[in-house]
PLY file of the C-alpha trace (Angstrom):
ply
format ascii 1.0
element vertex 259
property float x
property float y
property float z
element edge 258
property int vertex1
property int vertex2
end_header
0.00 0.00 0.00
1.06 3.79 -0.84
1.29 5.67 2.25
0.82 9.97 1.83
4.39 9.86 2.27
4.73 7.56 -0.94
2.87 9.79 -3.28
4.08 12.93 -5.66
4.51 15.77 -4.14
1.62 18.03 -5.74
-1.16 15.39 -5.58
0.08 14.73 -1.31
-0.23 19.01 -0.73
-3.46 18.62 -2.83
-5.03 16.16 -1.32
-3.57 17.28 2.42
-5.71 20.66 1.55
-8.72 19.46 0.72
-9.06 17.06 3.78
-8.23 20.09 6.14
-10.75 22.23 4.75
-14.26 19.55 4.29
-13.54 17.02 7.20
-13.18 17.90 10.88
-10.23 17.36 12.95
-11.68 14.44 14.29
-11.89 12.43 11.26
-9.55 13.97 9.40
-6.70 11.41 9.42
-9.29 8.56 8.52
-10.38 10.33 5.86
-7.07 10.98 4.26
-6.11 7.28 4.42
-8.96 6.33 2.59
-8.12 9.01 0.11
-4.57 7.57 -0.04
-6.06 4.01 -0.54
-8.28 4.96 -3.07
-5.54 6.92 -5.20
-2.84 4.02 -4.57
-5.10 1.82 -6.59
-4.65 1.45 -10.36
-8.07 1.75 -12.80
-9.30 -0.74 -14.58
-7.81 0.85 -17.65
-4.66 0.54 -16.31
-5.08 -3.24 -15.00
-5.65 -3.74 -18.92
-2.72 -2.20 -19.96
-0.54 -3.49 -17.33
-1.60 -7.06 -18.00
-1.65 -6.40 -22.21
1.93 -5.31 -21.50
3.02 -7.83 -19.48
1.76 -10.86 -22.35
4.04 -8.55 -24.78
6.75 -9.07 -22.67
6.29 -12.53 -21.92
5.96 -13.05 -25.88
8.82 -11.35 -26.58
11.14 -12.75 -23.54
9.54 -16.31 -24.77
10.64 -15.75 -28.30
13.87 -14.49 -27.72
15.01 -17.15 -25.35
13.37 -19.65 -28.25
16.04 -17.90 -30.82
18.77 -17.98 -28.24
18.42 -21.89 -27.81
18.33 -22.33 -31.21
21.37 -20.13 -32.13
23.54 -22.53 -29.24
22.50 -26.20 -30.11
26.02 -27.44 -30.24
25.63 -28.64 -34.30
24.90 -24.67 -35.01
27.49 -23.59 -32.75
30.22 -25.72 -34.36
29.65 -24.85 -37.67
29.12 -20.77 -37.23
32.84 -21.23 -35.48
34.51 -23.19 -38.81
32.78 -20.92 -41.02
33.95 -18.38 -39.22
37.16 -19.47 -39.33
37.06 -19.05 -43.64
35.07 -15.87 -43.84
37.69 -13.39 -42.97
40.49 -12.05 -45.94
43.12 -13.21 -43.83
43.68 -15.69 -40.81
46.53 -16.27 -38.75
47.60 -18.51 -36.32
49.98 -20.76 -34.42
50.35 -24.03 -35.07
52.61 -26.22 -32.19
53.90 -29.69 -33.10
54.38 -32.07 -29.93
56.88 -35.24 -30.93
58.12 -37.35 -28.10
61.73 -35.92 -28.62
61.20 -32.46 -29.43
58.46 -29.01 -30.19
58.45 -27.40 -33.00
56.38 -23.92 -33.89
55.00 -22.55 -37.06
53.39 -19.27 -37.82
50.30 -19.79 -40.22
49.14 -17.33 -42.44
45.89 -18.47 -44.43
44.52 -15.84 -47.55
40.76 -16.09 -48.36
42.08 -17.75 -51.72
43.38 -20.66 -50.58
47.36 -19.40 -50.17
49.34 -19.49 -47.18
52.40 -18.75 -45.84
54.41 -20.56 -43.19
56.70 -19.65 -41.20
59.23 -22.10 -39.10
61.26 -21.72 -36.57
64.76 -22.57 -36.86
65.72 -26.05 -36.20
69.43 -26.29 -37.33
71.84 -23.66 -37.74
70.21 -22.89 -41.31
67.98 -20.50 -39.28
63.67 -20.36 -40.06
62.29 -21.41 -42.75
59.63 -20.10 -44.85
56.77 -21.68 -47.14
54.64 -20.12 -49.41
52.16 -22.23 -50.58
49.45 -21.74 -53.67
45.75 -22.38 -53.54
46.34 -26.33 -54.53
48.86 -26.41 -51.66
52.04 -26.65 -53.09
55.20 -24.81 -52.49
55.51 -22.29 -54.80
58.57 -20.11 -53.05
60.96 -21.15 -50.17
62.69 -18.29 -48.38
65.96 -18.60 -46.20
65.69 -15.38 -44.46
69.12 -15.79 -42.21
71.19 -16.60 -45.65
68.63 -14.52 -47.70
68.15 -17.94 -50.04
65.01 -17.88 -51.80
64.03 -21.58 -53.83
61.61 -20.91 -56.49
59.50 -24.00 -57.71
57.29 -23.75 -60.74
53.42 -23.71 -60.57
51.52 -26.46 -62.13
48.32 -26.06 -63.89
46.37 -28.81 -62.71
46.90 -31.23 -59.35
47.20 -34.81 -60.09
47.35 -35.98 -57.27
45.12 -36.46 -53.96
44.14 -33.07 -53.22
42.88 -33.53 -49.57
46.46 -34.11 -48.76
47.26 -31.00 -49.53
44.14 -28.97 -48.46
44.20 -26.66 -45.65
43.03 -28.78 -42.31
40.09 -25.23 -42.13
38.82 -27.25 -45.79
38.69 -30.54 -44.24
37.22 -29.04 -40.91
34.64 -27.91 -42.58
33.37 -31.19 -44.61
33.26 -32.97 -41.07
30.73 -30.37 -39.83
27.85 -33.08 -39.31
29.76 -35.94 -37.59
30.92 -33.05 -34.77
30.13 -34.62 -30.89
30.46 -32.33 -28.02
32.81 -33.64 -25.50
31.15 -33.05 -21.53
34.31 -31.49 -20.27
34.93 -27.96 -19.81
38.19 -26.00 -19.44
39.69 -22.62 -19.74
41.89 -20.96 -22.18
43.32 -17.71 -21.33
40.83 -16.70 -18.78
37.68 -17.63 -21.02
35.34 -20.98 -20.75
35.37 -22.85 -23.76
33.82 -26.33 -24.51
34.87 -28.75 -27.23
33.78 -31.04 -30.06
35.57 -34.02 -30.99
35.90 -34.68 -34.95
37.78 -37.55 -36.59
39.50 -38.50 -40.18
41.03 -41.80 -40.68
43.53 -42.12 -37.69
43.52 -38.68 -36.44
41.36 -37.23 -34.17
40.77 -33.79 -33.08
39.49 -31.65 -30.46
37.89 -28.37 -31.66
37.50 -25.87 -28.35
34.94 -22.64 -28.77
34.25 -19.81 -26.69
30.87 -18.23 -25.82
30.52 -16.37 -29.18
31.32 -19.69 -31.26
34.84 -18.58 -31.94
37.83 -21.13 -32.14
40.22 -20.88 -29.26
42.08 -23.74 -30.22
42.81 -27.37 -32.28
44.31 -30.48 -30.67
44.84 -32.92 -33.51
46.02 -35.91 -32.63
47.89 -37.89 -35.02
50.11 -41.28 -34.84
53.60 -39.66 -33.21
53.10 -36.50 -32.44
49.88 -34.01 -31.21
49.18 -30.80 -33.20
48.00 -27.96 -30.81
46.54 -24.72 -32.87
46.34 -21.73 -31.25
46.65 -17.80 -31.31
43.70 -17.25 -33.93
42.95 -13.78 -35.64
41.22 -12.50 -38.60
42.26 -9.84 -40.63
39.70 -7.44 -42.23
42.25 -6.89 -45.35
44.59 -8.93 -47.02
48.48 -8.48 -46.75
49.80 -9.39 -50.54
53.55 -8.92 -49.77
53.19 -12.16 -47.34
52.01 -14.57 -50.06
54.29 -13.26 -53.01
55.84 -16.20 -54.69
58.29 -13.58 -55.95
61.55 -13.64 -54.48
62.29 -10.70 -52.14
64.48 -7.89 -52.71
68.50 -8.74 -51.40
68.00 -12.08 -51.85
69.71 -14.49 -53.81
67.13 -16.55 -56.14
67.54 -20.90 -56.83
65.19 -22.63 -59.39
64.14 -26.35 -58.34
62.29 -28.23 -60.68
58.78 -29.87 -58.69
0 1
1 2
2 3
3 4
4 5
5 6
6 7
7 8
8 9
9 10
10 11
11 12
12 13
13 14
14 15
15 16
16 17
17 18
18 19
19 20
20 21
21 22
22 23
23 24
24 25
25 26
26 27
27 28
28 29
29 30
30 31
31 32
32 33
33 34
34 35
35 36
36 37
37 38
38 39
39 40
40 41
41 42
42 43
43 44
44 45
45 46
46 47
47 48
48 49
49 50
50 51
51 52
52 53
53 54
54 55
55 56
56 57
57 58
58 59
59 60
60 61
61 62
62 63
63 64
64 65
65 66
66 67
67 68
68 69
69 70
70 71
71 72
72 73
73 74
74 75
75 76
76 77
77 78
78 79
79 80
80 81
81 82
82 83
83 84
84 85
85 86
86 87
87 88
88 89
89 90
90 91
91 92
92 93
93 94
94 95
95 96
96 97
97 98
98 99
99 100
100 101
101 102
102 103
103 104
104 105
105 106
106 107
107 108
108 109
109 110
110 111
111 112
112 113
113 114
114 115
115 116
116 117
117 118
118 119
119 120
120 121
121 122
122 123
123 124
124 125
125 126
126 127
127 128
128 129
129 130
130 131
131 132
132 133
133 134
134 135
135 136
136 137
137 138
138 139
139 140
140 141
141 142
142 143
143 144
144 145
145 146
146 147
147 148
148 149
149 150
150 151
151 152
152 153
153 154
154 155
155 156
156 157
157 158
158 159
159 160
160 161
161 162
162 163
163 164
164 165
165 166
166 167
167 168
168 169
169 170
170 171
171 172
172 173
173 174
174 175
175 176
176 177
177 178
178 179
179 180
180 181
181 182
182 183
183 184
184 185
185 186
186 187
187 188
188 189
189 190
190 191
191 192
192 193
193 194
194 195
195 196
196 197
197 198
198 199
199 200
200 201
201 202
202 203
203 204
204 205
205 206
206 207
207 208
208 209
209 210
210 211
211 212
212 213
213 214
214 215
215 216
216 217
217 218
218 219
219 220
220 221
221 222
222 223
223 224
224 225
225 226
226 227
227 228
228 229
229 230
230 231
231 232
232 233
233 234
234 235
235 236
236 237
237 238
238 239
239 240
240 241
241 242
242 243
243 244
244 245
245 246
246 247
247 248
248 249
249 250
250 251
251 252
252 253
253 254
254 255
255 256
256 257
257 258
């Protein structure tokens, strides 16, 4: 109940007045909290409206949560996060390689037609090595930036060969879409919950994890000798054509090798 403390201002000195003036002192504070009672209650207009408002709501809230469930069955989440992961011009990310003997690290570079660029840390004293790769997947350039080496290889016009070997692992993500299983357990990368599906082809087996707003956080492949862990993912609004040139850089001293 609204108390004459509880109401505006104006209508509390209004109705204050009028009680002083019509009812005598003796009644006067009954009076006024039946006035108060009588005010604090809402018409029957505004019962309608109240209750007309609070279906639309109700619909509304209903409908939304209806979209929201929809939007994060795991099948729809897994496949917004792989096509997500093809959408932008460019991609990058790290890709770790865990043998029984050693690690070894790659920087990934993926254009939105199919080239990439790789980039490998040194594991001799030949320094990095880097791989620039066409849209079949072939090396078309290899660059030795500590001796400033670059081995050119000749395109080829068409692929012989079996082309799934050599397609990006985003392509072949992306045809196991419907066989994806969410996995029960939980975990954190980098502060942020993610949970993970579990895809397979032939003998390896990976572990796709996802955040919140279906974005890859990371890839565990594993394969016979060694895991794959990919990592570090970002999208790139525009494409950067100096890091898939298969044309030799300036300084450096050019090879041909036949394919």
């Amino acid at each position: 109940m609204t108390s004459n403390d509880e109401l505006p201002i104006g209508l509390r000195e209004s109705v204050n007045a009028v009680v002083s003036e019509k009812v005598p002192d003796i009644d006067r504070a009954a009076m006024l909290s039946r006035v108060e009672r009588q005010l604090a209650q809402p018409s029957r207009f505004q019962v309608r409206r109240s209750h007309a408002l609070a279906a639309t709501v109700l619909l509304a809230t209903t409908s939304l949560a209806a979209l929201f469930a929809l939007r994060s069955t795991p099948s729809l989440a897994f496949d917004e996060a792989v096509e997500k992961l093809s959408s932008p011009m460019m991609l990058s990310y790290t890709s770790t390689y865990i043998y029984p003997e050693r690690v070894h690290k790659q920087k990934v570079f993926h254009a939105v037609d199919g080239r990439r660029r790789i980039e490998n840390e040194a594991v001799n004293s030949r320094g990095p090595l880097i791989c620039i790769r066409d849209d079949f997947g072939l090396d078309r350039i290899r660059l030795r930036p500590k001796s400033k080496v670059a081995y050119v290889i000749p395109a080829i016009e068409e692929f012989e060969g079996d082309s799934s070997k050599l397609s990006s692992w985003i392509d072949r993500l992306k045809k196991l879409t419907e066989q994806a299983k969410e996995v029960p357990e939980r975990r954190t990368i980098g502060g942020i919950e993610v949970f993970g599906f579990t895809v397979s082809q032939g003998a390896d087996q990976a572990i796709v994890w996802i955040d919140a707003t279906n974005n890859v956080r990371e890839v565990q492949v594993m394969s016979a000798g060694f895991t794959k862990i990919l990592s570090d993912f970002r999208s790139y609004e525009k494409l950067n054509e100096e890091l898939f040139s298969f044309e030799p850089p300036s300084g450096y001293s050019v090879v041909h090798q036949e394919r």
